[in-house]
C-alpha positions in Angstrom: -16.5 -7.4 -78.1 -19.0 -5.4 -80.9 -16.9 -1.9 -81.6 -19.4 0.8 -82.8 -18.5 3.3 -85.4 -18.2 6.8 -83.7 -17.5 9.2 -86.7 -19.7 9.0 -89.1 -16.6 9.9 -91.7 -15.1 5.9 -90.8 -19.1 4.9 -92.0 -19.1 6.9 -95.3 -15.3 5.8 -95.6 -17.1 2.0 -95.8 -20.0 2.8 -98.0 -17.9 4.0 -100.6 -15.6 0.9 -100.3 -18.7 -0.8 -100.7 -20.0 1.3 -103.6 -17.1 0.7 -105.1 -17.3 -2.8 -105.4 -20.7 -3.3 -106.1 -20.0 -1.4 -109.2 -17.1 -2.9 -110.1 -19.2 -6.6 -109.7 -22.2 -5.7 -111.0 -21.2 -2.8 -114.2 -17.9 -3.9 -114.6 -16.6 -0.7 -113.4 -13.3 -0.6 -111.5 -12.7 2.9 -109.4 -11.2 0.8 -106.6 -8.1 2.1 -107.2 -8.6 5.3 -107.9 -7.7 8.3 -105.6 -9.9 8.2 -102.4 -10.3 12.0 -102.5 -11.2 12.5 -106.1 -13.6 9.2 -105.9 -15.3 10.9 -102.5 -15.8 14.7 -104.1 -17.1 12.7 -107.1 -19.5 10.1 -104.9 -20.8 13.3 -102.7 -21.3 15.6 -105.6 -23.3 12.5 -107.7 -25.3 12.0 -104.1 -26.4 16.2 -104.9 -27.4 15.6 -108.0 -29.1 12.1 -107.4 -30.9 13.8 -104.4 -30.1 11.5 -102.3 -28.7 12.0 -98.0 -26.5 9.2 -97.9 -23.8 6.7 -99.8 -26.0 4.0 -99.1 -28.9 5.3 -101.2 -26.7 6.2 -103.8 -25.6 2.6 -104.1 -29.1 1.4 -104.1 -30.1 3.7 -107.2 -26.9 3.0 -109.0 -26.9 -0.8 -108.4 -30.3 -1.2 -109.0 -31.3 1.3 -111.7 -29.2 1.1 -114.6 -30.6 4.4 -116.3 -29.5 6.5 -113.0 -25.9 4.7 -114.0 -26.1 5.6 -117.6 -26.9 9.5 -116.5 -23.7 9.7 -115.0 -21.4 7.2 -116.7 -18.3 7.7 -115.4 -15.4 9.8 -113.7 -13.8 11.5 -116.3 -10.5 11.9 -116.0 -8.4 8.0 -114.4 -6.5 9.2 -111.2 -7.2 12.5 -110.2 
């Protein structure tokens, strides 16, 4: 039986698992361990400045356009 996703927070949730990992794979960049929250205000204030509506599109710039990477490096402080 196919279960939908009803709140869009549980879909988000799973882009930014998937961010995540695609820049840890692709960069060499491991947040996958850092805190959820921090990584999430961090994701959704990049996705502002990127101009872009959804995690999703952020991961296509930042997986597939190094120089939208390079702008924003890197959290700066480990485990916030």
């Amino acid at each position: 039986m196919t279960r939908f996703l009803t709140d869009s927070n549980e879909a988000e949730d799973i882009e930014i698992g998937l961010l995540l990992e695609g820049l840890f794979r692709i960069h060499g960049f491991d947040f996958r361990d850092y805190s959820r929250t921090s990584i999430k205000r961090r994701i959704l204030e990049l996705m502002r400045t990127e101009g872009v509506r959804t995690v999703s599109a952020l991961q296509d710039r930042v997986l597939h356009d190094g120089a939208s990477l390079d702008r924003r490096a890197a959290p700066r402080d480990k485990r916030a």
